[in-house]
C-alpha positions as CSV (number, residue, x, y, z in Angstrom):
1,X,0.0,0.0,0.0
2,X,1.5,3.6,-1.0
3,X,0.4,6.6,0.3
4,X,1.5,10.4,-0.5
5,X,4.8,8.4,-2.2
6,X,5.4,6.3,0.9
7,X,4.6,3.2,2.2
8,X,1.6,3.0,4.7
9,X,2.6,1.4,7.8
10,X,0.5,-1.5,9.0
11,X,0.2,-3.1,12.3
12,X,-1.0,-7.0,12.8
13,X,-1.2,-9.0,15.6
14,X,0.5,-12.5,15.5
15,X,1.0,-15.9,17.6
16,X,4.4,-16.7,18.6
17,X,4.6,-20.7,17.9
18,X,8.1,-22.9,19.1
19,X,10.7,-22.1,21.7
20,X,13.3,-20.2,19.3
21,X,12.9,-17.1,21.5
22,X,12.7,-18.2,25.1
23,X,12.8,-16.2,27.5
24,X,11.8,-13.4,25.5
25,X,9.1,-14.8,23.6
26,X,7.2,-17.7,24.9
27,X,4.5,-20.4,22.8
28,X,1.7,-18.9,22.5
29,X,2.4,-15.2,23.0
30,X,0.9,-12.5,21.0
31,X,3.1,-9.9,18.8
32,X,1.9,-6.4,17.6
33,X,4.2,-6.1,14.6
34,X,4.5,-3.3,12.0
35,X,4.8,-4.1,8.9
36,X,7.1,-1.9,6.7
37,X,8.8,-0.1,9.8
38,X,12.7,0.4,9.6
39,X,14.5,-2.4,11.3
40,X,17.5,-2.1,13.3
41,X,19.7,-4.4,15.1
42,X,18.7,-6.0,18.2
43,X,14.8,-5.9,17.0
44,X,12.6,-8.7,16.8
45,X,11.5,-8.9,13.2
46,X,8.9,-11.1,11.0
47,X,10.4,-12.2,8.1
48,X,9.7,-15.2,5.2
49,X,12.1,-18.3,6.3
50,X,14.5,-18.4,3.1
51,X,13.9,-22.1,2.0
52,X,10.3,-22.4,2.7
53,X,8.6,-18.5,1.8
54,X,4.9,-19.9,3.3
55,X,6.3,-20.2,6.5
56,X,6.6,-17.2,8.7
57,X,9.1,-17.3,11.5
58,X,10.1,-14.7,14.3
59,X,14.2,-14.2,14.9
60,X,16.2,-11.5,16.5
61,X,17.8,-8.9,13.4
62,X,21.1,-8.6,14.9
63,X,23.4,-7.0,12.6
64,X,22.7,-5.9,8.7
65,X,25.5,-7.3,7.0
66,X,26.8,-6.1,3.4
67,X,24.0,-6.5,0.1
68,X,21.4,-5.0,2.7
69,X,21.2,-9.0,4.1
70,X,20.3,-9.2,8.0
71,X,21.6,-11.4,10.1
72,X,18.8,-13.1,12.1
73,X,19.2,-15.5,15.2
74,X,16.9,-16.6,18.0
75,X,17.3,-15.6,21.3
76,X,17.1,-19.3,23.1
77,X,20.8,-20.7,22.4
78,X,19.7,-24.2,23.0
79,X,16.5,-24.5,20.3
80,X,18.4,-25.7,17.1
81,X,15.0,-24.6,14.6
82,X,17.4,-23.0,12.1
83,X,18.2,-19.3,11.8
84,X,21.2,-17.4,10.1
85,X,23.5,-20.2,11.6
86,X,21.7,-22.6,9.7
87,X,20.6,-20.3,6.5
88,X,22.6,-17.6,6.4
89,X,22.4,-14.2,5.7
90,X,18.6,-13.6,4.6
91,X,17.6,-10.9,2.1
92,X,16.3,-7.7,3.8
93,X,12.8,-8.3,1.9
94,X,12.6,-11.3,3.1
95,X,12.3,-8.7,6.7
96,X,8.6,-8.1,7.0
97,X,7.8,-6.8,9.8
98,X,9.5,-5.7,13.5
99,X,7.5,-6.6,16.5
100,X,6.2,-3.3,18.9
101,X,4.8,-5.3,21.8
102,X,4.0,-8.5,23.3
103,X,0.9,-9.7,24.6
104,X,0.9,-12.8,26.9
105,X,-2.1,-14.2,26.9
106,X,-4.1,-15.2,30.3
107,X,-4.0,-19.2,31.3
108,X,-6.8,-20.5,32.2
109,X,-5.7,-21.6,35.6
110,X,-4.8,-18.1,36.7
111,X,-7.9,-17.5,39.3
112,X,-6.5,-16.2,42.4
113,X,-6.1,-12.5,42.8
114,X,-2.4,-12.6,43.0
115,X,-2.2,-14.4,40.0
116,X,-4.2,-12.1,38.2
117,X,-2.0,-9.7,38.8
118,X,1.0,-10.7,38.3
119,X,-0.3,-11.5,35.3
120,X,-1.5,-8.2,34.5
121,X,1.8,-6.7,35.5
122,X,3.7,-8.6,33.1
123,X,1.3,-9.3,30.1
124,X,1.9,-6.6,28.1
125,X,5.5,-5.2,27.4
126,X,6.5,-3.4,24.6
127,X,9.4,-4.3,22.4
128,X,12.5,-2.0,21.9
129,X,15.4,-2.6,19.9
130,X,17.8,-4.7,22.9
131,X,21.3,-3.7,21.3
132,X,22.2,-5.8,24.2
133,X,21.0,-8.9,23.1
134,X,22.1,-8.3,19.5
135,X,25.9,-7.6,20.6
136,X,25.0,-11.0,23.4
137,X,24.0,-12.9,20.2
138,X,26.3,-12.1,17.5
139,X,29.3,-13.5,20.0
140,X,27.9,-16.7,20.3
């Protein structure tokens, strides 16, 4: 979509699947992610998995390497379900989206107070580039 000569930004919600990006993203937690939006490294991005362009996947951009390719990893170190390590470098629009915030859904078993709560407390966060985690990341 193009408006005025630009792009229009559009927003989406989607449902993290897999434990790629444990502890920062857990199964079944819900991303508001904007689609055309200027990535930079240490956000968490949508992009089309190289290999197999149906299938969506959610990764950590951590650094934009020469030819505009990003270099995309997930955050859990011990979940081996392929990133750049095992694809390489992937093509920046390949990069659909970054992620804004996360939405943890409710479980069903939360029914005291307390657990309400602290569920409320920490069910929405929003999510900011973490140069931190892509400079953590790139040195593994």
């Amino acid at each position: 979509m193009v408006e005025h000569g630009r792009p229009r930004k559009r927003f989406e919600v989607v449902e993290v699947t897999g434990a790629s990006m444990v502890p920062t993203l857990l199964n079944g937690d819900r991303l508001l992610v904007r689609y055309g939006a200027a990535v930079r490294p240490g956000d968490v991005v949508v992009l089309r998995h190289p290999f197999q362009q149906d299938l969506l996947v959610v990764k950590r951009a951590v650094e934009r390497r020469p030819g505009g390719t990003w270099w995309v990893l997930g955050d859990n170190p011990y979940n081996e379900t392929g990133d750049s390590t095992v694809y390489g470098p992937v093509p920046a629009e390949l990069v659909l989206a970054t992620a804004v915030l996360r939405f943890r859904p409710r479980e069903e078993d939360q029914r005291s107070l307390r657990a309400r709560l602290s569920w409320a407390v920490s069910a929405l966060r929003p999510l900011l580039a973490d140069s931190s985690a892509s400079s953590r990341l790139r040195a593994r």
